[in-house]
N, C-alpha and C positions, 0 to 999 in steps of 0.2 A: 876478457870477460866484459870489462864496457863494451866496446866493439858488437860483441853481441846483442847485448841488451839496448843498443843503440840502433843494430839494423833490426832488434824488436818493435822499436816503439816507430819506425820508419814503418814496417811493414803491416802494421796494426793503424796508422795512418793513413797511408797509403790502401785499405780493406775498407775504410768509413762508408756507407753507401754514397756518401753526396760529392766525396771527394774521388773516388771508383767511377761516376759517370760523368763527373767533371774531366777524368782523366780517356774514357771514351770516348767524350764527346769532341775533344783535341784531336785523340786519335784521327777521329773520321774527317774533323774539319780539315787536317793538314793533308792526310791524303790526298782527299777530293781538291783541295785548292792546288796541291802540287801535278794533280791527273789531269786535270782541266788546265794547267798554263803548259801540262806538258802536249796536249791532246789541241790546242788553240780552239776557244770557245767556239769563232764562227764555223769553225767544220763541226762539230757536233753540233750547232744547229742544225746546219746544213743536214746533214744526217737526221737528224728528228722531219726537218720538212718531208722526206722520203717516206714515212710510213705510210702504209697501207691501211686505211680503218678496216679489210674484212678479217684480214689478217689475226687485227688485236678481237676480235668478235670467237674465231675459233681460239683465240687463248684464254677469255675468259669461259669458254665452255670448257675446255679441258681444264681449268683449274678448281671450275665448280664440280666436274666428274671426279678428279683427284680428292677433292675435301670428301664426295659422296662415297667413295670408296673407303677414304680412311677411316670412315666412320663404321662402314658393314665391318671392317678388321677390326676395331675395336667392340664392336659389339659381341664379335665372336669369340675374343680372347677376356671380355668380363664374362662372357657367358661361360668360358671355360673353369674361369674364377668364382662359379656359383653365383655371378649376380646379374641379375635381371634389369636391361635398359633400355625403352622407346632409342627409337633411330632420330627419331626426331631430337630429342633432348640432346642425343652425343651431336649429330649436327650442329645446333646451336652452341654447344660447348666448344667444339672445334673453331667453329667461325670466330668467336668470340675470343677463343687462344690466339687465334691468327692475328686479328685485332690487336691485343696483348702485347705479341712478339715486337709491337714497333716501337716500344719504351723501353727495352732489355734485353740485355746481349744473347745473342746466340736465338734458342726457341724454349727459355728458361719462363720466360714471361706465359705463352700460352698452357706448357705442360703442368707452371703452377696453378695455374687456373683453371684446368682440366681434373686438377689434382684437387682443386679444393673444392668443384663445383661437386663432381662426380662423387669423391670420401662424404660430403655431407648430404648427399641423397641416396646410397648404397650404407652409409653408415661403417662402412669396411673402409680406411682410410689406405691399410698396407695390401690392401690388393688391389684398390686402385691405381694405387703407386705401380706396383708391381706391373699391372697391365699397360700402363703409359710405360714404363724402362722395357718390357719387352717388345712392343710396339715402332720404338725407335732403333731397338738392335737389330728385328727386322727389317726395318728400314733402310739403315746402312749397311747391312750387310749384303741386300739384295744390290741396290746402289755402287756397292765396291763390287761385285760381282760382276756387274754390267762393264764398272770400270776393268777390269780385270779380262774380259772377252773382246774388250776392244785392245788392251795391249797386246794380245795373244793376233788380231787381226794384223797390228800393224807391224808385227813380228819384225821390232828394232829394238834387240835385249838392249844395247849400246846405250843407247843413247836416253833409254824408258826405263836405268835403273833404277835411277832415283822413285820414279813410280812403283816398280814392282816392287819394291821394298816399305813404299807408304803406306797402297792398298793392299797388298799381299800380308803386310800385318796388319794392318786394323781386321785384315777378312778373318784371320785365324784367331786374334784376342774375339772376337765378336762370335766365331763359329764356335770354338772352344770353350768360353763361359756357358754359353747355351748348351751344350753337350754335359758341360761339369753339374749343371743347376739340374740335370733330367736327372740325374743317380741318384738314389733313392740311399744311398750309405753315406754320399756326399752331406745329403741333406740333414740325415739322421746326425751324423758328426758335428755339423757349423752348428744343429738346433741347443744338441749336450754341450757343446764349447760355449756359445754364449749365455748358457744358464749359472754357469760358473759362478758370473760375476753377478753383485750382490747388487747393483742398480739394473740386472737385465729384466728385472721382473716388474718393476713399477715402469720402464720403459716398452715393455710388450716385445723386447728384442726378439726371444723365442716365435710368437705370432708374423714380426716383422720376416723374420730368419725364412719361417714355413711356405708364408705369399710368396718370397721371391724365388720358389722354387717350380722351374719351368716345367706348367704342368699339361701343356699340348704334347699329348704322344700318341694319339690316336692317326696312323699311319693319313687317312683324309681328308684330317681336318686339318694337319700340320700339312698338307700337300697344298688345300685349298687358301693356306693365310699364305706361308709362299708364295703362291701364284698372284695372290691379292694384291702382297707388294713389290712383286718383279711388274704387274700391270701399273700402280701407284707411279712406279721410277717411269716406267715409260712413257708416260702420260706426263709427267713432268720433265723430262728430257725433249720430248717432242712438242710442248709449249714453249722452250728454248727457241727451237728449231724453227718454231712461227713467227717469234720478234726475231729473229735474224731475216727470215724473208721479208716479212712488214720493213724492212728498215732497207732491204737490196742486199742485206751482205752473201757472199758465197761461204757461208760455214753450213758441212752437212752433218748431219746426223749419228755420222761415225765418229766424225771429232766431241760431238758433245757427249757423248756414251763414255769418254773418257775425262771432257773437262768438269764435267755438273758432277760426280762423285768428289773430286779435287777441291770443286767450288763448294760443298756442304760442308765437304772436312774442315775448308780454310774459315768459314764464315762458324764455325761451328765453338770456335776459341772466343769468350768474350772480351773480345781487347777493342771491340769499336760498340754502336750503338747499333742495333741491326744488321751488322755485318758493312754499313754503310764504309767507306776508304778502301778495307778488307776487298770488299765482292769487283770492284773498279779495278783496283790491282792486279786481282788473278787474272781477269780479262785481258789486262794490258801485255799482260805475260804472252800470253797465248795469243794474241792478237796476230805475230808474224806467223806463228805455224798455219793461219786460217788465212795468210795473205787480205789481210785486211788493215787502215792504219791503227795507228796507239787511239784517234779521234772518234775513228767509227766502234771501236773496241769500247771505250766509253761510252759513249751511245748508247748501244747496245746494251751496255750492263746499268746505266740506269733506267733504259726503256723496261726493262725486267724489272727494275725497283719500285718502278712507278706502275705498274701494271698489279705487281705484289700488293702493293700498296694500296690501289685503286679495288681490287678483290675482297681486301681484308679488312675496307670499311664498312662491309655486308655486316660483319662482327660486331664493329661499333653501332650501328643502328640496332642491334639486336641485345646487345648489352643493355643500350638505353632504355629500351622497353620492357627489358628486366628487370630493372632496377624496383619499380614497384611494389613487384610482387615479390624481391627477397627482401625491403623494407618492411613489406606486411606482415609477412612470415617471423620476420627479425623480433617485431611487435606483439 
């Protein structure tokens, strides 16, 4: 009984927010200090000297095409949700998420902020919700798809269990929820379960229960968000594929179809700041299958970081000159 109430008060310690990114921020510094003395700094200079600047030019075009896309998806699935929103506005919420994401684990930072910009201008907080969670299921699951047709390419069950078994379930938890949320008996069930309870009704549970109910079933439209985000993935895969050339590495296009699903999953856990130690790793991993060394593998993965980084301070300019005008509003 102590014992327990002991790894309680650890565990309720160890959840503080200040001590939570004190305990990320370790995360990422010991990584990065142990990739880098493993990687020896002067060859990832070396490596940095090699970029190509046309190179990093068509990756911020395709990343600015990627944010321009995820925004028509989104606007098609609030529109599916009854709510009406300028392309413009979700642009700047996106950008501005992006921005977000580089103070908080994983991409919790932008989605919150997508979530509060979007609920307090729609005035619908759980279908904005709802429209950002299904946004991201298509996401990865279009993503693990992709991963999933590259192991089927490189047809080595042997040795690619361990994968078929990562993305082959994440693709069915992901394909499956989505199939369970369309049934309409499903729904009707979860709605009478949580009315049961006697805080579901000051909590909005029932309302909350109804939004999260996937409600793209028009054979078109559901074909046209698909294709949205199997183009989203590729267009992010092949931004990869452009800092590996800027930089001379021999990694193609086939290998990253399987390692950038891997790399969202891995970076997807908040145990660092940004994924920052996390993203350097997976690289290093994969570094010998792409015949390249543990050095240029670091490189690499934070030429991505810094590029990511460099993109998604479009966000922070655009924050800042928001700032006014939700001050006034506020007023």
């Amino acid at each position: 009984m102590e014992s327990s109430s002991s790894l309680a008060r650890l565990w309720k310690f160890l959840t503080k927010p200040a001590v939570s990114l004190a305990l990320r921020v370790t995360v990422s510094v010991l990584l990065l200090a142990y990739l880098i003395r493993l990687s020896a700094f002067n060859e990832i200079a070396r490596a940095f000297s090699r970029i190509d600047p046309l190179y990093l030019l068509g990756f911020f075009a395709l990343y600015f095409a990627s944010v321009f896309l995820t925004a028509v998806r989104w606007r098609i699935l609030l529109r599916t949700w009854d709510i009406d929103a300028r392309l413009g506005t979700l642009l700047r919420y996106i950008l501005t998420g992006l921005f977000m994401n580089n103070f908080l684990p994983g991409s919790l930072g932008g989605d919150a902020y997508r979530l509060y910009s979007g609920g307090r201008d729609a005035g619908k907080l759980d279908a904005v919700a709802a429209t950002i969670f299904y946004e991201r299921v298509l996401s990865y699951a279009s993503l693990v798809t992709l991963g999933l047709v590259a192991l089927s390419i490189r047809a080595d069950p042997a040795s690619d269990l361990t994968f078929w078994l990562l993305l082959g379930g994440v693709f069915l938890a992901l394909t499956g929820l989505t199939a369970v949320s369309t049934l309409p008996a499903f729904g009707r069930w979860a709605e009478n379960f949580v009315s049961r309870f006697p805080f579901a009704e000051r909590l909005r549970l029932k309302d909350w229960v109804h939004s999260f109910r996937f409600k793209v079933r028009h054979p078109a439209l559901l074909a046209g968000v698909f294709l949205l985000s199997f183009l989203i993935q590729f267009i992010d895969i092949y931004a990869f594929r452009l800092v590996a050339a800027a930089i001379q590495l021999p990694v193609r296009f086939g290998d990253l179809l399987l390692f950038v699903p891997l790399l969202y999953l891995a970076i997807l856990l908040p145990l660092s700041v940004n994924g920052i130690g996390i993203r350097e790793s997976v690289f290093v991993i994969f570094a010998a299958s792409w015949g390249i060394t543990s050095a240029d593998a670091v490189a690499f993965s934070l030429t991505v970081f810094a590029l990511n980084l460099a993109g998604s301070l479009v966000g922070g300019v655009i924050y800042w000159f928001d700032r006014p005008a939700k001050t006034q509003n506020s007023g």
